[in-house]
C-alpha positions in Angstrom: 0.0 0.0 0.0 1.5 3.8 -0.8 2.1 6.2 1.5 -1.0 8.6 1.9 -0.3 12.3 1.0 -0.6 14.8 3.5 -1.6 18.3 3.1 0.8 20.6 5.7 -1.3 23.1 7.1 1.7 23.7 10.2 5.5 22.4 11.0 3.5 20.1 13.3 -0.1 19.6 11.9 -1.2 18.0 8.8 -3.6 16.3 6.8 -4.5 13.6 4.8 -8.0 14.1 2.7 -9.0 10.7 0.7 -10.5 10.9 -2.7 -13.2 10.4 -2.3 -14.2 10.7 1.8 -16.9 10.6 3.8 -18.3 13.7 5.4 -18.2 13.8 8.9 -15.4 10.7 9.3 -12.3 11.8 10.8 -9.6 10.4 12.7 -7.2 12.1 15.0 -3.5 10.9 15.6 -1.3 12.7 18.1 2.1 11.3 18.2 4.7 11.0 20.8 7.4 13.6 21.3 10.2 13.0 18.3 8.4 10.2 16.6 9.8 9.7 13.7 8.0 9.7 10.3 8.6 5.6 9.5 6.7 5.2 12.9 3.9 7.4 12.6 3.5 5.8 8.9 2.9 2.1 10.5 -0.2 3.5 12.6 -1.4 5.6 8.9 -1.1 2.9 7.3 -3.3 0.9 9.1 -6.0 3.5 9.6 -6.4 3.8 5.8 -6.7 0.5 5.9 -9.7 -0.1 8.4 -11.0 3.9 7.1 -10.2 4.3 3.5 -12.3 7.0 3.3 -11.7 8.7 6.8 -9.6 12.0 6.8 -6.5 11.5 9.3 -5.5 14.7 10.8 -2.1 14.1 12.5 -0.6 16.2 15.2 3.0 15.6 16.4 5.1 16.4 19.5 8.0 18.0 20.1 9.8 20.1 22.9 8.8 23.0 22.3 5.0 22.2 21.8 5.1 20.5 25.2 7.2 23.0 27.2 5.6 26.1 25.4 3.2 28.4 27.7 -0.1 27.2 27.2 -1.6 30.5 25.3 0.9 29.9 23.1 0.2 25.7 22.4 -3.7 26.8 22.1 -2.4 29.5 19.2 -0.2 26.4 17.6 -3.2 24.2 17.8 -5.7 26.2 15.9 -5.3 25.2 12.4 -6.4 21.6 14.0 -9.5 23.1 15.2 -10.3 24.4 12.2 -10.1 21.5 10.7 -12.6 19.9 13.4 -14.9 22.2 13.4 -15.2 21.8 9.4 -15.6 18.5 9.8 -18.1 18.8 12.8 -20.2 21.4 9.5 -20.2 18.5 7.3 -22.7 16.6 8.8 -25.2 16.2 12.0 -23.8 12.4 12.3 -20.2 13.1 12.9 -17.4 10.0 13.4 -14.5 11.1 15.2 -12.1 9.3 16.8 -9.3 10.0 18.8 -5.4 8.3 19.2 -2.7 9.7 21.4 0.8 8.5 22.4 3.0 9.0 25.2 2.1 12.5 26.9 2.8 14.3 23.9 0.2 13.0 21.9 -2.5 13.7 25.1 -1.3 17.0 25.6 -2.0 18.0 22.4 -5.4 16.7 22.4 -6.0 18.4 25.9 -4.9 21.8 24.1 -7.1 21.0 21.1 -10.3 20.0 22.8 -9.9 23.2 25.0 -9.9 25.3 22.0 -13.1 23.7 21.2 -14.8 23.9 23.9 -14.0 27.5 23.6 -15.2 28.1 20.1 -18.1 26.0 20.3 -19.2 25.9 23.5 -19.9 22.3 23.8 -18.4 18.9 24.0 -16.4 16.8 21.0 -18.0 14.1 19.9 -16.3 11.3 19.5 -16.9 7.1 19.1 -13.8 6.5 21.0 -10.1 7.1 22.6 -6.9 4.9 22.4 -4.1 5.8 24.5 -1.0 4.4 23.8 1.5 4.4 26.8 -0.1 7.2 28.5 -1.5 9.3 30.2 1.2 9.9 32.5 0.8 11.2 36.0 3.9 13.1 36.2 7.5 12.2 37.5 10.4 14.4 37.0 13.0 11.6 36.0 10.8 10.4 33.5 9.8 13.4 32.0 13.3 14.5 31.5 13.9 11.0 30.0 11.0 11.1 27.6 12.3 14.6 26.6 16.1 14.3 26.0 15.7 11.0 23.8 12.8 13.4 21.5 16.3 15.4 20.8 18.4 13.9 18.1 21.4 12.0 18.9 24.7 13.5 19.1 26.1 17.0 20.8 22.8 17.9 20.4 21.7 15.8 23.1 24.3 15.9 25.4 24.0 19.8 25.2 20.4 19.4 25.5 19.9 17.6 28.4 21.2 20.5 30.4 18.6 22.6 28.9 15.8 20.0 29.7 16.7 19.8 33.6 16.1 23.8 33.2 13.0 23.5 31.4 11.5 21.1 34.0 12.5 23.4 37.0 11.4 26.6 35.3 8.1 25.0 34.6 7.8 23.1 38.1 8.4 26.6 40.1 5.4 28.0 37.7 2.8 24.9 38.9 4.1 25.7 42.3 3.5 30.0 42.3 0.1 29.0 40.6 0.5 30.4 37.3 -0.3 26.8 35.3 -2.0 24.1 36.5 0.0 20.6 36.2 0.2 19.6 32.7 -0.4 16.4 33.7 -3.4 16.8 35.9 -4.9 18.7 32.6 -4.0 16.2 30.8 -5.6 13.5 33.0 -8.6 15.4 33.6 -9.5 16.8 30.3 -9.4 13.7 28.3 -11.9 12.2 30.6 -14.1 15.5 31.4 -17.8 15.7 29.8 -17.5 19.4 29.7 -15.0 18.5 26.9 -15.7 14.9 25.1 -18.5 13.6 24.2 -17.7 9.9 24.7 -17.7 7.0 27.0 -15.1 4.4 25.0 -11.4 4.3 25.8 -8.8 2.4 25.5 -5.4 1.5 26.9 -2.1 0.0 25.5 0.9 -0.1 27.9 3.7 -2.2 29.0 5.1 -3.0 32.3 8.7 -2.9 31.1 7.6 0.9 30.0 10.5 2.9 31.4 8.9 6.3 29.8 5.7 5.8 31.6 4.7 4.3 34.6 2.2 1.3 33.9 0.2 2.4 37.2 -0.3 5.6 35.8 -2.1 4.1 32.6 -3.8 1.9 35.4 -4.7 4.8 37.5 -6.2 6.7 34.5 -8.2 3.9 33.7 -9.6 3.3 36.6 -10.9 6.9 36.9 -12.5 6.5 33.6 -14.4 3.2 35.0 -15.2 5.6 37.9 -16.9 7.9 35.6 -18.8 5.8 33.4 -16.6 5.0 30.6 -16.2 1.6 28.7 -12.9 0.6 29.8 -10.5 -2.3 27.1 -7.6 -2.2 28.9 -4.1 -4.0 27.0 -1.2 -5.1 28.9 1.7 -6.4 26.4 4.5 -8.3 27.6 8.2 -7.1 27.3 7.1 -3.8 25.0 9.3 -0.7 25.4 7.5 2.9 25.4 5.2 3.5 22.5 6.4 0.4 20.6 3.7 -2.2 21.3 2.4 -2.2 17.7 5.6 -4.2 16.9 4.8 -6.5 18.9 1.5 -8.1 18.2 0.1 -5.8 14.9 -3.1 -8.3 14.7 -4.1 -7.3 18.4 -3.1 -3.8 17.8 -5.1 -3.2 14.7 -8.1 -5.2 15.9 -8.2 -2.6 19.0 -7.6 0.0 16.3 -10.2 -1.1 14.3 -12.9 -2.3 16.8 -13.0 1.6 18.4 -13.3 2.8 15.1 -16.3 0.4 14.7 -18.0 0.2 18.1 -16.7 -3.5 18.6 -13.9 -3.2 21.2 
């Protein structure tokens, strides 16, 4: 199968439009900090396959778009929005569904479906969420891992991993004088909130031998979503490192993939 073309709307935001689509059917991907195109293609790949005619709006991480202030992520995201809402216009039977990776992937969709609610002044529909090896609760050892291996190898990491351990204080002295709330407590919150999704479907993929995110926080987030009425599939794979479980079993992966697109899983 050939790689779907993308339209680039931002450095971070694109989007792929099928000829021909169906109004209303839209998936969204947000990827991992630093993925790298030859993994995000794998998950593309199979969502053409199970929604040929779905556009796929993908949004990816990076350092900056996590450690930005958050006026400034919400400006970032708005070209994602708009394409959203246009989706949302084409039809009064919308299918939207919703896949995030890591931390970066939620965050982005936490800054997204704020600027949503904002513009519309109701919740985003949507027949499902997978999260993949997230949502994190928050530690600072793991954060700085997940962001020094996002920065390519080399000098540029060395040199950059003095400017991550900055990052994380400056942004940890901010939570504590009250100026942002946690990113992570957003994060967690927001993706679960009915003042922001319309949905009761989730589902999580995580790995004990995750040493990006802590499998109890995947857990814990579940476990609040139960708590609040949601429709819980959660999927434990053996021996899988941080957002890599794909490679490991692809039928399981896709079926989950395809079964939340669906309504079967």
């Amino acid at each position: 199968m050939s790689t779907p073309s993308f339209t680039t709307l931002t450095p971070s935001i694109s989007l792929h439009t099928p000829s021909p689509h169906t109004s209303g059917h839209l998936i969204i991907l947000c990827t991992w900090l630093g993925a790298r195109t030859q993994h995000i293609s794998k998950y593309i790949s199979a969502y053409t396959s199970i929604a040929p005619a779905a556009k796929i709006l993908l949004i990816q991480s990076s350092l900056r778009s996590i450690t930005s202030p958050y006026a400034t992520q919400r400006r970032v995201i708005q070209p994602a929005a708009s394409v959203v809402r246009a989706v949302l216009n084409e039809t009064k039977s919308p299918k939207i569904m919703l896949h995030t990776f890591s931390n970066g992937g939620p965050n982005a969709a936490t800054q997204l479906l704020l600027v949503l609610r904002e513009q519309r002044n109701e919740a985003l529909p949507l027949v499902g969420v997978i999260c993949d090896s997230g949502p994190a609760a928050g530690e600072y050892w793991r954060n700085y891992n997940a962001m020094v291996l996002s920065l390519p190898a080399g000098v540029a990491r060395v040199l950059g991993a003095v400017v991550v351990h900055g990052i994380l204080i400056l942004l940890a002295a901010s939570v504590w004088m009250g100026r942002y709330e946690k990113l992570e407590v957003l994060i967690r919150r927001t993706l679960l909130s009915k003042e922001f999704v319309m949905c009761g479907r989730i589902c999580y993929v995580y790995s004990k031998e995750d040493r990006m995110t802590w499998w109890e926080d995947v857990v814990g987030h579940a476990g609040m979503a139960r708590g609040m009425g949601w429709e819980v599939d959660e999927w434990c794979v053996e021996g899988t490192a941080h957002c890599n479980h794909l490679s490991k079993d692809v039928e399981g992966y896709v079926d989950r993939m395809r079964g939340m697109w669906e309504g079967s899983k």
